[in-house]
mmCIF file of the N, C-alpha and C atoms, coordinates in Angstrom:
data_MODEL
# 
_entry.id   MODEL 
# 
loop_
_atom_site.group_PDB 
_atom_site.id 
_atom_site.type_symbol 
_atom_site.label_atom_id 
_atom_site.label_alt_id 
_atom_site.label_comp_id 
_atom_site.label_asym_id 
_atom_site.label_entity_id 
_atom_site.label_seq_id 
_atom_site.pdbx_PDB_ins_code 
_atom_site.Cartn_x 
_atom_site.Cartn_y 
_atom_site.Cartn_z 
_atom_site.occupancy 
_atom_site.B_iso_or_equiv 
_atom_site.pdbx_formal_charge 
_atom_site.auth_seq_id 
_atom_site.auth_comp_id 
_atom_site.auth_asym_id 
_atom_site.auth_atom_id 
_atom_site.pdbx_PDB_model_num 
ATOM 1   N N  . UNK A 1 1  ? 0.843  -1.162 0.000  1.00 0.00 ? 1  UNK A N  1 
ATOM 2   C CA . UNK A 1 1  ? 0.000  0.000  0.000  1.00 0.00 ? 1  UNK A CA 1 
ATOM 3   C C  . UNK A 1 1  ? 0.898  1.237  0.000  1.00 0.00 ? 1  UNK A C  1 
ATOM 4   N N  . UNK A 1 2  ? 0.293  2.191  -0.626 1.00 0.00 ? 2  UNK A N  1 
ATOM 5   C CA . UNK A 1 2  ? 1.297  3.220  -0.771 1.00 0.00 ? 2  UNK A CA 1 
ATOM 6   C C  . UNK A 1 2  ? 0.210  5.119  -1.040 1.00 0.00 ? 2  UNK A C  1 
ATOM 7   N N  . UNK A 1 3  ? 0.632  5.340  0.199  1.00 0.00 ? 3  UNK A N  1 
ATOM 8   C CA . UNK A 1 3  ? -0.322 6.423  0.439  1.00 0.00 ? 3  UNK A CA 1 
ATOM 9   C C  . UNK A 1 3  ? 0.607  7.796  0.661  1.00 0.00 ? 3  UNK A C  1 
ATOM 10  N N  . UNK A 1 4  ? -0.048 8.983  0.883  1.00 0.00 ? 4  UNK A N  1 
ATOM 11  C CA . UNK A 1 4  ? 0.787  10.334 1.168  1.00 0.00 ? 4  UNK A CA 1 
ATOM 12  C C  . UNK A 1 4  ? 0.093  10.551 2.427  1.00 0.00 ? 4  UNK A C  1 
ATOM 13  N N  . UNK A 1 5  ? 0.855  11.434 2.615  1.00 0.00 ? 5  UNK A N  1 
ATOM 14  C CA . UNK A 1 5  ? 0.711  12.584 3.881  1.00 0.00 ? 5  UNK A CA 1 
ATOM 15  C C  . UNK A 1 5  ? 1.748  13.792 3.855  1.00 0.00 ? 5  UNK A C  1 
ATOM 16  N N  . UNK A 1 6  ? 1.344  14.468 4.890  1.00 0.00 ? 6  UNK A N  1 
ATOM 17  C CA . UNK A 1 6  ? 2.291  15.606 4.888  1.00 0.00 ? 6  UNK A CA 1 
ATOM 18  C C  . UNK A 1 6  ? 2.759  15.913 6.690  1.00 0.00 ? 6  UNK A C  1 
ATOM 19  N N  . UNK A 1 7  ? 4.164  16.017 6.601  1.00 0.00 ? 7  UNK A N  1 
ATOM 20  C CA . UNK A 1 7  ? 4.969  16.167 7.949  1.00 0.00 ? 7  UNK A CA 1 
ATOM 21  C C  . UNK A 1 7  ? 4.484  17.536 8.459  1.00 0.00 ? 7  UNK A C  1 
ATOM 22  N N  . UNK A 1 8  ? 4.348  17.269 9.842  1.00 0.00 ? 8  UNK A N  1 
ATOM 23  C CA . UNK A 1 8  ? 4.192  18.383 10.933 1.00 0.00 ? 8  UNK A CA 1 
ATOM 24  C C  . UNK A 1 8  ? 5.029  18.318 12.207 1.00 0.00 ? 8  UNK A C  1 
ATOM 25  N N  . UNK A 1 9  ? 5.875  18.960 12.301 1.00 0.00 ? 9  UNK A N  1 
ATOM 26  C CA . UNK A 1 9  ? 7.201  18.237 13.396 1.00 0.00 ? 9  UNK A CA 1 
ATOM 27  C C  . UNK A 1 9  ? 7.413  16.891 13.678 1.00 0.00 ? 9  UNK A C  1 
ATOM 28  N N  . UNK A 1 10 ? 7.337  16.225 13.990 1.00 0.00 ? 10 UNK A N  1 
ATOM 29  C CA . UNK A 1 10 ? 7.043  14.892 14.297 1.00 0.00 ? 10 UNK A CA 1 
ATOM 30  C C  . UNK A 1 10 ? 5.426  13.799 14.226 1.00 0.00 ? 10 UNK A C  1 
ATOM 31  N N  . UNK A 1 11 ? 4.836  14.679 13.592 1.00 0.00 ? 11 UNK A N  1 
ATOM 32  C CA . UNK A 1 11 ? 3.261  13.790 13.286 1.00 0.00 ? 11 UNK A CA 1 
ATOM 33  C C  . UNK A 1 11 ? 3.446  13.969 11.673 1.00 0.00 ? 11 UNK A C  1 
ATOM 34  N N  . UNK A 1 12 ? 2.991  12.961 11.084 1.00 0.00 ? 12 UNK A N  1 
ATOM 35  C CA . UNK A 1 12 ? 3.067  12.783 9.974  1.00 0.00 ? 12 UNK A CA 1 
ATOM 36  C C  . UNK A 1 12 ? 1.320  12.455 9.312  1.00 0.00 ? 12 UNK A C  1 
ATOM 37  N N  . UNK A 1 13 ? 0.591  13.288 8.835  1.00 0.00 ? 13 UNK A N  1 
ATOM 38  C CA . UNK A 1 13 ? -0.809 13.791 8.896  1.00 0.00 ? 13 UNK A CA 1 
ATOM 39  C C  . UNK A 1 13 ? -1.048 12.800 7.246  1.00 0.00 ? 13 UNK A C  1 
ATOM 40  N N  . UNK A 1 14 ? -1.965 11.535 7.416  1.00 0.00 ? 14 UNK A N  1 
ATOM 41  C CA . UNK A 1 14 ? -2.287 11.056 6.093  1.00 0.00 ? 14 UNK A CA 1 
ATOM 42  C C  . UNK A 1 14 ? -3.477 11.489 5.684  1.00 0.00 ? 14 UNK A C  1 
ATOM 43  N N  . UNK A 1 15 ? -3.226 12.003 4.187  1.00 0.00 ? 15 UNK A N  1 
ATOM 44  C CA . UNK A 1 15 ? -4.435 12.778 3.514  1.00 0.00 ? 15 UNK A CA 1 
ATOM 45  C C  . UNK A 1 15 ? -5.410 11.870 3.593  1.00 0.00 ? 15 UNK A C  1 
ATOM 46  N N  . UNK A 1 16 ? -5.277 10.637 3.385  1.00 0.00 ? 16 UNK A N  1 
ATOM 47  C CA . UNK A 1 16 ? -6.566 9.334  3.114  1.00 0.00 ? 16 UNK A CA 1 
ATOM 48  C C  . UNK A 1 16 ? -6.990 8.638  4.579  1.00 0.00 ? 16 UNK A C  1 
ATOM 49  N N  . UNK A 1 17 ? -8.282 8.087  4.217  1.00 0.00 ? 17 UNK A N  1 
ATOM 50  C CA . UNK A 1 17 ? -8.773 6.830  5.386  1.00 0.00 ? 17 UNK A CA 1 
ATOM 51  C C  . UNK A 1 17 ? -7.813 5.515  5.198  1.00 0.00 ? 17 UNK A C  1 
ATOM 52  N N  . UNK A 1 18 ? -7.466 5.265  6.345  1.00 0.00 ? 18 UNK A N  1 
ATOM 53  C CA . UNK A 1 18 ? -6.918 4.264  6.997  1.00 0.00 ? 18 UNK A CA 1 
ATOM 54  C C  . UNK A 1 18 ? -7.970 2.709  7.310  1.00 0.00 ? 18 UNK A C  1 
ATOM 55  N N  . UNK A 1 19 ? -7.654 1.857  7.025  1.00 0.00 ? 19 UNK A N  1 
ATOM 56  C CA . UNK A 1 19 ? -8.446 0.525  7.218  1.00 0.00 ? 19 UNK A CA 1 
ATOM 57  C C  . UNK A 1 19 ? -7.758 -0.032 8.080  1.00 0.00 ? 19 UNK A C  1 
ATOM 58  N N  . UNK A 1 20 ? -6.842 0.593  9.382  1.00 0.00 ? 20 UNK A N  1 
ATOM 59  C CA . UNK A 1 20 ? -6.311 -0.268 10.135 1.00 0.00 ? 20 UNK A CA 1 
ATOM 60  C C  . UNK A 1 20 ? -6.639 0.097  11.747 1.00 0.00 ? 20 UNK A C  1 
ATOM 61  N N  . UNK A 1 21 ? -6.715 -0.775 12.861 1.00 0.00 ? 21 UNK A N  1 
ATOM 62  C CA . UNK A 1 21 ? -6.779 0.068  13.638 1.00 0.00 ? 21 UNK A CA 1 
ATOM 63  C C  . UNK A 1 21 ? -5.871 0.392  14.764 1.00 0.00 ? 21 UNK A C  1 
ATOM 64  N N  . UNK A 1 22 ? -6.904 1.760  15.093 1.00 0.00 ? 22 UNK A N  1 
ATOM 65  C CA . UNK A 1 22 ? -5.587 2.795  16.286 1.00 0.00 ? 22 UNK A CA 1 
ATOM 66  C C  . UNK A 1 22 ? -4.614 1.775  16.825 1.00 0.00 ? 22 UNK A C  1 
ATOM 67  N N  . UNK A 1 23 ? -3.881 2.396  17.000 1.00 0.00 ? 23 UNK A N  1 
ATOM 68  C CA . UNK A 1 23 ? -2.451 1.717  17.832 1.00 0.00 ? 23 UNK A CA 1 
ATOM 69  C C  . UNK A 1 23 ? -1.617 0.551  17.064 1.00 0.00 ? 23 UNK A C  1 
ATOM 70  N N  . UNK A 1 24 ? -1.766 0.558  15.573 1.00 0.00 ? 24 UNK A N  1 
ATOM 71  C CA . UNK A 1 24 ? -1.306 -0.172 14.656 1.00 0.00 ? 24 UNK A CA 1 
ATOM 72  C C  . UNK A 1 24 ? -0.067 0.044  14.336 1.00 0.00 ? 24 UNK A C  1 
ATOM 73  N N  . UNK A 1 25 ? 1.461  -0.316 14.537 1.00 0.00 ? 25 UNK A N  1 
ATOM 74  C CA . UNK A 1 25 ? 2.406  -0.075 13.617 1.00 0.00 ? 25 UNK A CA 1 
ATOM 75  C C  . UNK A 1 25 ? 2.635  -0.078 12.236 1.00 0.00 ? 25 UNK A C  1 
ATOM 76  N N  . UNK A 1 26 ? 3.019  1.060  12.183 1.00 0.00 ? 26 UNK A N  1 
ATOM 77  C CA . UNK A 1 26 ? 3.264  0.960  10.849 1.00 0.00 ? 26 UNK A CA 1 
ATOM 78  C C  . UNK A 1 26 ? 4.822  1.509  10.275 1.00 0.00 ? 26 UNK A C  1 
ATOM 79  N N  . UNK A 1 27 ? 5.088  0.772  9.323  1.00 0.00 ? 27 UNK A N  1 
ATOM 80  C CA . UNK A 1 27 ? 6.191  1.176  8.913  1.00 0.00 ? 27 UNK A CA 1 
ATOM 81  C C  . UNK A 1 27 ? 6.469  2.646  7.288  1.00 0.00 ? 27 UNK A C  1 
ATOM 82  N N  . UNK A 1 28 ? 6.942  3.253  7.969  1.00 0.00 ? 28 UNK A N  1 
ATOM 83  C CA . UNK A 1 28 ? 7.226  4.546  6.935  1.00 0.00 ? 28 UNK A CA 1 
ATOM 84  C C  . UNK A 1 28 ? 8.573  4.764  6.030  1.00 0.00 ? 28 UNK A C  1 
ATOM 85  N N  . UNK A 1 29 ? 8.969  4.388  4.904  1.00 0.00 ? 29 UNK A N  1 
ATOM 86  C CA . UNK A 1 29 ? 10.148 4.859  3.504  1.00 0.00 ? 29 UNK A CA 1 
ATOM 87  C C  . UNK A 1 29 ? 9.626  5.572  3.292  1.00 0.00 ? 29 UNK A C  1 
ATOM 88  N N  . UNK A 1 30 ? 11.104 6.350  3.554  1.00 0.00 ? 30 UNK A N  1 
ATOM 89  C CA . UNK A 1 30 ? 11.437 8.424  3.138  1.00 0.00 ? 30 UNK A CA 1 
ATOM 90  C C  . UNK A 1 30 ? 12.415 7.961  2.531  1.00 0.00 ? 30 UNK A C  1 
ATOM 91  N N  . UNK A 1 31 ? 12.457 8.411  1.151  1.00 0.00 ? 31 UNK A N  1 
ATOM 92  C CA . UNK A 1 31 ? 13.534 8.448  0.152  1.00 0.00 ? 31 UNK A CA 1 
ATOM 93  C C  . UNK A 1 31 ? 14.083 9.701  0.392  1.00 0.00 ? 31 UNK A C  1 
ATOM 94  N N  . UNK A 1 32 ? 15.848 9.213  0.296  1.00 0.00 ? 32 UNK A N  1 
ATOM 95  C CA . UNK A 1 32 ? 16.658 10.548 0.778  1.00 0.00 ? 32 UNK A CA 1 
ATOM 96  C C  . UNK A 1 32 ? 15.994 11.582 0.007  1.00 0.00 ? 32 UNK A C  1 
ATOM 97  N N  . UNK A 1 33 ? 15.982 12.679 0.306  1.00 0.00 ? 33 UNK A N  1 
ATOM 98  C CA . UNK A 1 33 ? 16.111 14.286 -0.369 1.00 0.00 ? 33 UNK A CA 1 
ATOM 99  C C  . UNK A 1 33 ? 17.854 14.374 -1.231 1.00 0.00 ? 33 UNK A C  1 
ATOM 100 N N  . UNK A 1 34 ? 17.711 15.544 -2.072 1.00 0.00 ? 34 UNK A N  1 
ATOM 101 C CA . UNK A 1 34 ? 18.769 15.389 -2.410 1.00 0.00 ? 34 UNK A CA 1 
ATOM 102 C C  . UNK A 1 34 ? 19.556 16.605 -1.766 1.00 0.00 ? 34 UNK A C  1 
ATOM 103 N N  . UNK A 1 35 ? 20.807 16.579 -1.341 1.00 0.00 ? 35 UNK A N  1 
ATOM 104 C CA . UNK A 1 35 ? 20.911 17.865 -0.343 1.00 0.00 ? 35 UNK A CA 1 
ATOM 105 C C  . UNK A 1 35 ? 21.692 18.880 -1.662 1.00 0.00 ? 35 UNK A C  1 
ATOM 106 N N  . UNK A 1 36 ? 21.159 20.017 -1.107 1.00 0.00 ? 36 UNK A N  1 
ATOM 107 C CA . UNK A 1 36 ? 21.570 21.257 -1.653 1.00 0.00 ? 36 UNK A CA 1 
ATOM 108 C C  . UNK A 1 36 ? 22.422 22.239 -0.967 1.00 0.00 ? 36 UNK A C  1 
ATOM 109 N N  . UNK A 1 37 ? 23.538 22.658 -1.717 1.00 0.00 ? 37 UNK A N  1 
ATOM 110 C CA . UNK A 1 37 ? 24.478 23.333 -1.207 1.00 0.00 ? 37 UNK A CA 1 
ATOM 111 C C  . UNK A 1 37 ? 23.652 24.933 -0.347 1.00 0.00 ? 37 UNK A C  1 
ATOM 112 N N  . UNK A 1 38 ? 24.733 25.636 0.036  1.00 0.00 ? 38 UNK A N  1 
ATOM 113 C CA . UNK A 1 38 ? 23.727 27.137 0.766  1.00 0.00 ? 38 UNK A CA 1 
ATOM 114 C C  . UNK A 1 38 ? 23.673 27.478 -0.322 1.00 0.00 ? 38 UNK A C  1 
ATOM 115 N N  . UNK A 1 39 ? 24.967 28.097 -1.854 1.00 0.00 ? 39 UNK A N  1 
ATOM 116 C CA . UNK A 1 39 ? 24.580 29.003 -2.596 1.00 0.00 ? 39 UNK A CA 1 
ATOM 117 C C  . UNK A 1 39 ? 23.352 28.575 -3.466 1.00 0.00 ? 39 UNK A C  1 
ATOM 118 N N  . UNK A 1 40 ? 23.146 27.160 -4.044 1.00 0.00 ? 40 UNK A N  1 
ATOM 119 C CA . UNK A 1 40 ? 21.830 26.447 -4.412 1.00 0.00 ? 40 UNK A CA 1 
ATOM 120 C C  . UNK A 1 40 ? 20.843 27.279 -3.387 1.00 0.00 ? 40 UNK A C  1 
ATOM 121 N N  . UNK A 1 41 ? 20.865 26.867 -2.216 1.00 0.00 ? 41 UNK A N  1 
ATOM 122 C CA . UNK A 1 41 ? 19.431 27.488 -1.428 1.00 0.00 ? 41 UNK A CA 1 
ATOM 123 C C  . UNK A 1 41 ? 19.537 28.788 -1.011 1.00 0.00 ? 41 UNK A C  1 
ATOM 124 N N  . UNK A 1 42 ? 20.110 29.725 -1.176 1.00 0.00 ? 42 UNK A N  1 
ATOM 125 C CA . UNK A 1 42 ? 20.207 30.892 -1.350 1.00 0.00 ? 42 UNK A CA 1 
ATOM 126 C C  . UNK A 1 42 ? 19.658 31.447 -2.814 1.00 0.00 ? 42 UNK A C  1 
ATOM 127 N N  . UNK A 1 43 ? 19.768 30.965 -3.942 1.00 0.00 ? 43 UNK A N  1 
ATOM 128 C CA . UNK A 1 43 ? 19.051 30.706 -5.037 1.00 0.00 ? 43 UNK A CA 1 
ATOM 129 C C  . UNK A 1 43 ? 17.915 30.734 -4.816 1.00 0.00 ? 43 UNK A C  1 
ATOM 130 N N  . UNK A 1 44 ? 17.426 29.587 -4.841 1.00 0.00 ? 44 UNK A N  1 
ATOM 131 C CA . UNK A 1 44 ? 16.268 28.740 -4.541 1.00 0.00 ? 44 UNK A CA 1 
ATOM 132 C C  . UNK A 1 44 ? 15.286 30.210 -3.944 1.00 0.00 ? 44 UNK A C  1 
ATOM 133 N N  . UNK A 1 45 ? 16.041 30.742 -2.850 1.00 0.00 ? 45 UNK A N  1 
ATOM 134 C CA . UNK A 1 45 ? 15.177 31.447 -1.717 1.00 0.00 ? 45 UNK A CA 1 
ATOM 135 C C  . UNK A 1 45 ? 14.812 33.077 -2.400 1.00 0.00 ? 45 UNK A C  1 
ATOM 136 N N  . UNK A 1 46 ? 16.294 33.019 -3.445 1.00 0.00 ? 46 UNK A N  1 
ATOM 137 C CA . UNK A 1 46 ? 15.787 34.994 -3.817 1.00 0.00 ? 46 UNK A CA 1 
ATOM 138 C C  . UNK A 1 46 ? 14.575 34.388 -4.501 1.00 0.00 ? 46 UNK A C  1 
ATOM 139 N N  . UNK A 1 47 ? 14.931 33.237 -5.527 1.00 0.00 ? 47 UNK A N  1 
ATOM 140 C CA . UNK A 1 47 ? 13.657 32.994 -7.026 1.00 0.00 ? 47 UNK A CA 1 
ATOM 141 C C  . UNK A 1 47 ? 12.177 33.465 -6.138 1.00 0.00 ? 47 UNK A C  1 
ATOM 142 N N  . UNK A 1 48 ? 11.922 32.473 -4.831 1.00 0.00 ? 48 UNK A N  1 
ATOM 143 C CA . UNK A 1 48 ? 10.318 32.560 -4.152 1.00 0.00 ? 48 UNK A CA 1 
ATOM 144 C C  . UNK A 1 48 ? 10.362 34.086 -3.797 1.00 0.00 ? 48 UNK A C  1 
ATOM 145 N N  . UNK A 1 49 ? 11.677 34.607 -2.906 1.00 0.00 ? 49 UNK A N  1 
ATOM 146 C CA . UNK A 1 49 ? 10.848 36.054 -2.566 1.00 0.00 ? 49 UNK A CA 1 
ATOM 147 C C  . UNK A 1 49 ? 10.777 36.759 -3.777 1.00 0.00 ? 49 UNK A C  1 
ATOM 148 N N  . UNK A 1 50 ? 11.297 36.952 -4.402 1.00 0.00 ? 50 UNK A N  1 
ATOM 149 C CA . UNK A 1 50 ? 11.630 37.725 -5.740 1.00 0.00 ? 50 UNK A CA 1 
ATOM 150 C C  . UNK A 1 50 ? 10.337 37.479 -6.605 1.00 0.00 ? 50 UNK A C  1 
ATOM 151 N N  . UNK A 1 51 ? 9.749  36.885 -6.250 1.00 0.00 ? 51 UNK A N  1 
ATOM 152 C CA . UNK A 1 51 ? 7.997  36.446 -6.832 1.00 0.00 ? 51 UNK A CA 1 
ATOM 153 C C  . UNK A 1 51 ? 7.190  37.119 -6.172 1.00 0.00 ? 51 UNK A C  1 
ATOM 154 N N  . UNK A 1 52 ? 7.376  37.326 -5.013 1.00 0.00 ? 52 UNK A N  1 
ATOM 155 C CA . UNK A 1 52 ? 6.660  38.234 -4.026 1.00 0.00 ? 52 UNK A CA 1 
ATOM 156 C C  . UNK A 1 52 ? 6.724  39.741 -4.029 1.00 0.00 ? 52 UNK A C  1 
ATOM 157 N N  . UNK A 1 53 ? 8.129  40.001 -4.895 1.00 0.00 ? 53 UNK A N  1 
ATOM 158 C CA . UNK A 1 53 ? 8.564  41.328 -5.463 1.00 0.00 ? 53 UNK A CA 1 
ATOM 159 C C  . UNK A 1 53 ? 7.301  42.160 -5.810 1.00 0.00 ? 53 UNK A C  1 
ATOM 160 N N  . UNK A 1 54 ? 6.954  40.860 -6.891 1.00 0.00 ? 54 UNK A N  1 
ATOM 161 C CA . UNK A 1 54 ? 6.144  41.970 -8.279 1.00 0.00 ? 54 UNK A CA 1 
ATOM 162 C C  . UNK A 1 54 ? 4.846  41.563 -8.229 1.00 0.00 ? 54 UNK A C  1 
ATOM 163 N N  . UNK A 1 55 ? 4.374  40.777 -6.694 1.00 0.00 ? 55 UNK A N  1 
ATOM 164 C CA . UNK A 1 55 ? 3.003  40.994 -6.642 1.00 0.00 ? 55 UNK A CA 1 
ATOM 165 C C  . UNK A 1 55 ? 2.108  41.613 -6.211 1.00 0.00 ? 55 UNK A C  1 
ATOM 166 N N  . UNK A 1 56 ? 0.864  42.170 -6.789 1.00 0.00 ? 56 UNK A N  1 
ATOM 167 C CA . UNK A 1 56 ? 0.210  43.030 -6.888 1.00 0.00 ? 56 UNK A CA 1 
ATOM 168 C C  . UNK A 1 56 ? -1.371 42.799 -6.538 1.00 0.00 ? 56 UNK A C  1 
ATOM 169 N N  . UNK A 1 57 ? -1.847 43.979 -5.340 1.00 0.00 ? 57 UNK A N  1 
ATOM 170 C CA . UNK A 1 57 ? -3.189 42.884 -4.413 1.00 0.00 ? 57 UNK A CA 1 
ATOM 171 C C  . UNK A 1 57 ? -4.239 43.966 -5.834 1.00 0.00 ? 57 UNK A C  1 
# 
């Protein structure tokens, strides 16, 4: 079975119904991320604010 969710500090919130019940182990694969250098995420970070530049309410 192979479902999503989305992380919240340590709770991991599944978008779908579950057919198992409470207090069930379960096992979770997180495929590495790929890591990015600072000047990459320094990048990364002007592109999003820099979108925020030129928007207009």
């Amino acid at each position: 079975m192979q479902i999503k969710g989305i992380k919240r500090g340590n709770i991991i919130e599944i978008s779908e119904s579950l057919n198992i019940p409470d207090g069930s182990e379960v096992l979770i694969e997180v495929p590495d991320a790929p890591r990015t250098n600072n000047e990459e995420r320094l990048k990364r970070l002007h592109q999003i604010l820099g979108a925020w530049k030129y928007k207009t309410e």
